[in-house]
C-alpha positions as CSV (number, residue, x, y, z in Angstrom):
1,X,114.6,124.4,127.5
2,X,112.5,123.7,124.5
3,X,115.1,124.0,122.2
4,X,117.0,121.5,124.3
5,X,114.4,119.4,124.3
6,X,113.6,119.3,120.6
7,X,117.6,118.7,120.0
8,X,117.8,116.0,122.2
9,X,114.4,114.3,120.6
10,X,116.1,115.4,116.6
11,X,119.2,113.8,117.8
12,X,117.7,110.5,119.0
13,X,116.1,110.3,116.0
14,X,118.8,110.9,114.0
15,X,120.7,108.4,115.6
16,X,117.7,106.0,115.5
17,X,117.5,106.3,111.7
18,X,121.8,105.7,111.7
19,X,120.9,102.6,113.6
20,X,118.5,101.0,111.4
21,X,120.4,101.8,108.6
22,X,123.4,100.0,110.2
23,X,121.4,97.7,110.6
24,X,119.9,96.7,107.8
25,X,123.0,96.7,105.9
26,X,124.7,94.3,108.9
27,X,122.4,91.4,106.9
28,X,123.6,88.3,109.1
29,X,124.4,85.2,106.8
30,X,124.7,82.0,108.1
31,X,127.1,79.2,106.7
32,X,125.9,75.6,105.3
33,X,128.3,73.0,106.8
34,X,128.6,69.2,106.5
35,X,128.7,67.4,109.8
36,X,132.7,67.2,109.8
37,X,132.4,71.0,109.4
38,X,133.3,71.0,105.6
39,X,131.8,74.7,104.2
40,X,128.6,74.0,101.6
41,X,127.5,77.4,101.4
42,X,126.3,81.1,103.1
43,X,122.8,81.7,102.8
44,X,121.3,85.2,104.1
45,X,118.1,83.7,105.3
46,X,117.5,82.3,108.7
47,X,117.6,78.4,108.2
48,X,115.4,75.9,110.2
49,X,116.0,72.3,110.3
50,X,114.6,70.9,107.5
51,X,115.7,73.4,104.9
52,X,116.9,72.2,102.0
53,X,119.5,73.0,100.0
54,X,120.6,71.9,96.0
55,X,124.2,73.1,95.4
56,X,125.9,74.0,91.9
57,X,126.9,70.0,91.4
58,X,123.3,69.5,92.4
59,X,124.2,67.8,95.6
60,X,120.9,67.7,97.9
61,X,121.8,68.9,101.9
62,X,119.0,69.1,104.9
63,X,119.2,71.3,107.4
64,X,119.7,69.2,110.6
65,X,120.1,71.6,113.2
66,X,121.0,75.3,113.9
67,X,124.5,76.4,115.9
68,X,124.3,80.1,116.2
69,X,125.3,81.3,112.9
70,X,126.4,77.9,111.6
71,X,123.6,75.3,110.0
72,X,124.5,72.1,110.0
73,X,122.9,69.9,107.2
74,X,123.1,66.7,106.5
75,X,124.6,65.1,102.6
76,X,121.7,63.2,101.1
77,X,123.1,62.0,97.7
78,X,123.0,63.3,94.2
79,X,119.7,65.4,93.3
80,X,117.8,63.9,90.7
81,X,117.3,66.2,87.9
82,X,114.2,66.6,84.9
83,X,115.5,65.0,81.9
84,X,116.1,68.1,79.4
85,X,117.7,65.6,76.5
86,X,114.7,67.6,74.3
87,X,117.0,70.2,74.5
88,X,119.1,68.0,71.7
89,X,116.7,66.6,69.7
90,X,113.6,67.9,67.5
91,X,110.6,66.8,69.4
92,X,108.2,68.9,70.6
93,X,107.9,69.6,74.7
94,X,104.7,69.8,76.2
95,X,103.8,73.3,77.9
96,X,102.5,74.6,80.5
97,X,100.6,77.4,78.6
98,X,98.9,77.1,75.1
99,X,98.5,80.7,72.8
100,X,100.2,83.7,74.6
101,X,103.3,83.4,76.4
102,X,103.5,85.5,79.6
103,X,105.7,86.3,82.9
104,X,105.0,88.2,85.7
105,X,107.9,90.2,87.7
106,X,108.2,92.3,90.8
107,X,110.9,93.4,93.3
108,X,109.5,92.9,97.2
109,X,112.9,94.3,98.5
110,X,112.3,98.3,96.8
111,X,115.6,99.6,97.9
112,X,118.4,96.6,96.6
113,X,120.8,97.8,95.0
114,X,124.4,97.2,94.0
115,X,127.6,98.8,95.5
116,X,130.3,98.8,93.0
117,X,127.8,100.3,90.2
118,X,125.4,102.5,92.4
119,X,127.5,103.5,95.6
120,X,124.7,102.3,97.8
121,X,123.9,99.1,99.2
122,X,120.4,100.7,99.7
123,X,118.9,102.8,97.9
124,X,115.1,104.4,100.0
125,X,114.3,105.8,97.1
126,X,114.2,102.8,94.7
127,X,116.7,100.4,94.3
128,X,118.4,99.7,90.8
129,X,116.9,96.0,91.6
130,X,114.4,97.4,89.3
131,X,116.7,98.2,86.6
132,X,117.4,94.1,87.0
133,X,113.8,93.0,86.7
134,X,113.3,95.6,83.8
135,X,116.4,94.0,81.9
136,X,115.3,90.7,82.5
137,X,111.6,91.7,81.2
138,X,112.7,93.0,78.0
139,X,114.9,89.7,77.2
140,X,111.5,88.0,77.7
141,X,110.1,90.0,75.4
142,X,112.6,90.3,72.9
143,X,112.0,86.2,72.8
144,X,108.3,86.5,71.8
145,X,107.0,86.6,75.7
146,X,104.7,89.3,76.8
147,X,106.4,90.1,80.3
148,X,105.3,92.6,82.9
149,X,108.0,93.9,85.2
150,X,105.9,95.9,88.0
151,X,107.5,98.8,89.3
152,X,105.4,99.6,93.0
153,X,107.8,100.4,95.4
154,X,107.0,98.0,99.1
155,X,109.0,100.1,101.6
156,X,110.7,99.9,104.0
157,X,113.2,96.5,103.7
158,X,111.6,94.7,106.7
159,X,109.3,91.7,107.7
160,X,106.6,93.2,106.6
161,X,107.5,94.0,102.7
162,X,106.3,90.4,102.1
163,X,102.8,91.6,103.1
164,X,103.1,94.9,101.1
165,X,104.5,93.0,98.1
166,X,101.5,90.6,98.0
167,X,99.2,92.9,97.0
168,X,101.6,93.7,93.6
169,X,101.6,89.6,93.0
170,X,98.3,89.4,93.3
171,X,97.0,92.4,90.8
172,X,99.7,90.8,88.5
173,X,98.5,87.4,89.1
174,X,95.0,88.5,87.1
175,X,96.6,88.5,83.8
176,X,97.3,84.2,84.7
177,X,100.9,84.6,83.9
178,X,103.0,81.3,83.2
179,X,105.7,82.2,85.9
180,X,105.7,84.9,88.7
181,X,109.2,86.0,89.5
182,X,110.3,87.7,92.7
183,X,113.7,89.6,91.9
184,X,116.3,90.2,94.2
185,X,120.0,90.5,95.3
186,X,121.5,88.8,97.5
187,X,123.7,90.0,100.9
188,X,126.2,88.0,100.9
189,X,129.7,90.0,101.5
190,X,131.6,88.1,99.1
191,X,131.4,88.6,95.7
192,X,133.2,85.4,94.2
193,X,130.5,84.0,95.6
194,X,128.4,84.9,92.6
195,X,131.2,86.2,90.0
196,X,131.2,83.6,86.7
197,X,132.7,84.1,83.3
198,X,130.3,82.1,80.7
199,X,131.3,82.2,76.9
200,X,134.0,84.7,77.7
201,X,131.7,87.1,79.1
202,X,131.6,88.2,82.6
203,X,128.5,87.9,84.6
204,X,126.6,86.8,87.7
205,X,125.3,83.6,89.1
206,X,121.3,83.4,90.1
207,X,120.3,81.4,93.3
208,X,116.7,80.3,93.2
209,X,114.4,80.3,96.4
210,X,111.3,78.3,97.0
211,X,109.8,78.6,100.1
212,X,108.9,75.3,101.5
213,X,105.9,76.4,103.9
214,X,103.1,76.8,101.3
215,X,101.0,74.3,99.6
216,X,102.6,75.1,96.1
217,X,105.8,74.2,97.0
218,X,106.4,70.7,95.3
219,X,105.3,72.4,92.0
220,X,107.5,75.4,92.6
221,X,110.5,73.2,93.7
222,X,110.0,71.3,90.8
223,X,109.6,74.2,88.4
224,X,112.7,75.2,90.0
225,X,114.5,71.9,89.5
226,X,113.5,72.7,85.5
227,X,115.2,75.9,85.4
228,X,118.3,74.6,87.0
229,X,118.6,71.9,84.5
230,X,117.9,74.2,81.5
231,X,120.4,76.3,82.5
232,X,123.0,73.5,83.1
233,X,122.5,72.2,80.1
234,X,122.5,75.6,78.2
235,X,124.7,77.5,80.6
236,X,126.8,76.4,82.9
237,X,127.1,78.1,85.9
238,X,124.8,80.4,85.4
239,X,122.4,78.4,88.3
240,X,124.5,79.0,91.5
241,X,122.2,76.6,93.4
242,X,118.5,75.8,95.0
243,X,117.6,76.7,98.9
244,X,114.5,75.7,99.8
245,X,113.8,77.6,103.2
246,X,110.6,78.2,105.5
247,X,108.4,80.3,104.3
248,X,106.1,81.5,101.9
249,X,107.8,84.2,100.3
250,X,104.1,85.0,98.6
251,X,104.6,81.6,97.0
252,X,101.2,79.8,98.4
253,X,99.9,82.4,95.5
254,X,101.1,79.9,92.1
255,X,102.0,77.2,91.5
256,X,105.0,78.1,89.6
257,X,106.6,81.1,91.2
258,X,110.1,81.6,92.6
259,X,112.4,84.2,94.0
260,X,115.7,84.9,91.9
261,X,118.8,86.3,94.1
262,X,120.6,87.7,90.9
263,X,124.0,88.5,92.0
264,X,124.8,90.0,95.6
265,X,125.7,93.2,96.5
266,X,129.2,93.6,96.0
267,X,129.1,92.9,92.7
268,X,129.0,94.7,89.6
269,X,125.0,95.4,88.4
270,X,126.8,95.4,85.1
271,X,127.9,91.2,85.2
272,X,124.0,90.5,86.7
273,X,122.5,92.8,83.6
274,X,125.0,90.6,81.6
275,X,123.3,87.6,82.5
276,X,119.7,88.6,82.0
277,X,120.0,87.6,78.1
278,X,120.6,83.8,79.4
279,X,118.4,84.2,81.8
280,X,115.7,84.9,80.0
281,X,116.7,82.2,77.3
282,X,116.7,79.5,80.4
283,X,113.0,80.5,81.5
284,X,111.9,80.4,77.9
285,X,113.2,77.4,77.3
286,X,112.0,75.7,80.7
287,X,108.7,77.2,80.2
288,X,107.8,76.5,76.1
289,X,110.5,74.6,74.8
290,X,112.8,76.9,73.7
291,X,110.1,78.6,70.6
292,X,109.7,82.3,71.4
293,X,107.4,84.2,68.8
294,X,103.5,84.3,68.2
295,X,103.2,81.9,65.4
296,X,106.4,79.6,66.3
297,X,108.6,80.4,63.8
298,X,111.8,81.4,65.4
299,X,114.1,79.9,68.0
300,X,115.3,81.5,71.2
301,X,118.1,83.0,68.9
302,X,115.7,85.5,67.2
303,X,114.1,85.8,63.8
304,X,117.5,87.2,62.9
305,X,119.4,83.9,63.9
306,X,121.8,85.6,66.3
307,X,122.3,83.6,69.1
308,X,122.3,85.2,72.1
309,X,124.8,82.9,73.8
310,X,123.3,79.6,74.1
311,X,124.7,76.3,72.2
312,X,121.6,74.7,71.4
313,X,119.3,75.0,68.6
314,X,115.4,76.5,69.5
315,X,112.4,73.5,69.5
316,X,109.6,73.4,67.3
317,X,106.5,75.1,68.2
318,X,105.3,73.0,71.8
319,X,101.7,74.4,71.0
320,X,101.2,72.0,67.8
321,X,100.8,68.7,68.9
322,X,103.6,65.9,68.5
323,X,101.0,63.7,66.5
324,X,99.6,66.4,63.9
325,X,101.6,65.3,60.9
326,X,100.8,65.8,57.0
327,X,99.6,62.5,57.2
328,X,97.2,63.0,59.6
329,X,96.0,65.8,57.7
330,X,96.1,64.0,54.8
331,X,93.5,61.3,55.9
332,X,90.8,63.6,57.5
333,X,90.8,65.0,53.7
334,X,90.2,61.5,52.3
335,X,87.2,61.1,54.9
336,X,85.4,64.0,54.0
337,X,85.3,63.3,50.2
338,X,83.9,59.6,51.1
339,X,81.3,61.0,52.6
340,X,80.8,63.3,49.7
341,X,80.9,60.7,47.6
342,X,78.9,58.4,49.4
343,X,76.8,61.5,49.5
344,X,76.0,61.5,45.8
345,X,75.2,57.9,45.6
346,X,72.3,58.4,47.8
347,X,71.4,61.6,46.1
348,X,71.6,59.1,42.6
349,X,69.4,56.4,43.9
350,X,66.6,58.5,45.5
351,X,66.7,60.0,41.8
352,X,66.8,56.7,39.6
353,X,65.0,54.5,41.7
354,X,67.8,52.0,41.5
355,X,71.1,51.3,42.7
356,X,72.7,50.9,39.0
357,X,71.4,54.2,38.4
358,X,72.3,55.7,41.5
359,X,75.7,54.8,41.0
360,X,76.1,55.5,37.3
361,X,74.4,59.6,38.4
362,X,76.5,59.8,41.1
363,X,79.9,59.4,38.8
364,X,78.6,61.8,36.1
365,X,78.4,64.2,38.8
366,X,81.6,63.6,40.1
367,X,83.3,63.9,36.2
368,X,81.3,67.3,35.8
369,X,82.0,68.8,39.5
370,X,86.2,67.7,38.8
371,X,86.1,68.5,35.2
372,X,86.7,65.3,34.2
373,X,89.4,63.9,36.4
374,X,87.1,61.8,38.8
375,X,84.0,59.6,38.1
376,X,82.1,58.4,35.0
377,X,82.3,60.2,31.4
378,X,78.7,61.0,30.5
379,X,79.3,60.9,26.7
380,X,80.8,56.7,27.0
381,X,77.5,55.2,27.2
382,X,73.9,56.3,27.3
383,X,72.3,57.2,30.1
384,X,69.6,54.2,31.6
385,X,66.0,54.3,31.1
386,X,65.0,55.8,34.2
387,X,66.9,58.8,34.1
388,X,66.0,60.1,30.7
389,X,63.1,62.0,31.8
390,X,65.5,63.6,34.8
């Protein structure tokens, strides 16, 4: 009877386990549609009216209402985007960090993976989602920019690997990185939805996610907005779009952190590793301007010169200010030798007694201190009165 018993109870667990596996990998994903029923996009998070949503053409949606698995949202008009014309010229852009350059990463979701290149959807072990964030943190470096890809694992893929993975965001958060990044893949089914071909290579699209129910999220949605732009500008299609959903997503934590869906999947990790190169390139540029390197010297192409795929020229260094010119410099220089000079024309008078003699000193000082290229020669005339028992 015990042995019965303890089958029965290994059984139920094993088909407990088969059930939340089945589960987990039956992600439900709702579809965006106009009011007329015209498909905008699938999303795999539960929308709410009042979600918003930025598509590719950077159309702006909102979330009206909620039909089952259907979310109907409303067409608001063209999205206003940053202006990133800097990205053409030679001025300087302001920053959001001065010195050191740095980016914070972690993976909330331990056990993404990808299908076609791992054979798992899941992976309980640890998902090659970390191979993604490790790709994208050594682009970021190899542009200058000290990034810190966190490997803790947050276990197990449910409501509460938020809470798990806030205590990674906030140990990485001590270091004050620039941007916080939350990577992920998405669940959507179909993989055209994130498939693109940029410069003849093959790679992945990136959705960005701001969670609209923390107190950061204007700054986040507009950091987001940045990055969209940059990328549009630099690499088109590369930005698959903007949703804007309830939420935290352990956002309330900065003021400039987001969560990047890179690829889905059933797509190839190879095309998202493809597009880590321009992805990192986009944040650079979004965050400092496009100059990677300690001292400012090289563009987001590398000291080499080698683009990595962009089209548009690195900015000067954002850290020097756009009103520090050699002309500046220039006249702080001629300042500080009026005030030495004016210096030894006090020095002369307290000496002579007068301000003939003062002044007459003060240039033979000058001559003998520039070796004769500045002030009085002392052998042209003889020195006054006063100042022959000096």
């Amino acid at each position: 009877m015990k042995r019965l018993m303890s089958g029965l109870c290994a059984l139920l667990l094993l088909m407990a386990g088969l059930g939340s596996a089945a589960a987990q990998e039956a992600d439900t994903v709702w579809e965006l549609v106009s009011g007329d029923g015209r498909h905008i996009a699938y999303v795999c998070y539960e929308p709410e009216a009042g979600d918003q949503y930025i598509s590719e053409d950077n159309r702006l949606y909102e979330v009206v209402r909620v039909e089952g698995e259907k979310a109907i949202a409303e067409d608001k008009g063209d999205m206003p985007m940053p202006d990133v014309s800097w990205l053409d010229s030679d001025a300087a852009l302001p920053v959001s960090a001065m010195g050191r350059r740095r980016v914070a990463l972690y993976c909330t979701h331990s056990d993404e993976s990808y299908e076609p290149s791992d054979g798992l959807y899941s992976d309980d072990r640890r998902g090659s989602i970390y191979k993604v964030a490790a790709g994208l943190a050594e682009e970021l470096s190899s542009l200058g920019i000290e990034a810190e890809a966190a490997d803790t694992l947050h276990h197990p893929h449910d409501a509460g690997a938020y809470r798990r993975s806030r205590q990674t965001a906030v140990e990485l958060l001590k270091t004050m990185p620039d941007a916080l990044l939350d990577i992920h893949r998405d669940g959507i089914p179909d993989p055209d939805e994130y498939a693109v071909t940029i410069g003849g290579k093959k790679a992945s699209k990136v959705r960005l996610l701001v969670g609209r129910g923390n107190q950061n999220m204007a700054a986040n949605k507009d950091f987001a907005l940045t990055v969209k732009a940059v990328a549009d500008k630099v690499y088109p299609g590369l930005i698959k779009d903007i949703y804007m959903g309830k939420g935290a997503f352990n956002q309330d934590l900065y003021p400039r952190a987001l969560l990047l869906e890179c690829g889905t999947y059933t797509i190839s990790r190879d095309r998202v590793m493809t597009s880590m190169p321009m992805m990192a390139n986009v944040l650079s540029r979004a965050l400092y301007g496009g100059v990677t390197g300690s001292a400012g010297t090289t563009d987001v192409r590398g000291s080499s010169g080698a683009d990595k795929g962009g089209e548009t020229q690195g900015q000067p260094d954002p850290t020097t200010p756009a009103t520090q010119t050699s002309k500046g410099a220039g006249s702080g220089i001629f300042w500080v030798l009026g005030i030495f000079v004016a210096g030894l024309i006090v020095y002369g008078i307290a000496a002579t007694g007068s301000l003939k003699g003062g002044m007459h000193k003060a240039g033979r000082n000058l001559n003998e201190m520039t070796g004769g290229l500045v002030g009085a020669d002392p052998k042209a005339d003889e020195e006054p009165e006063g100042e022959k028992k000096l």
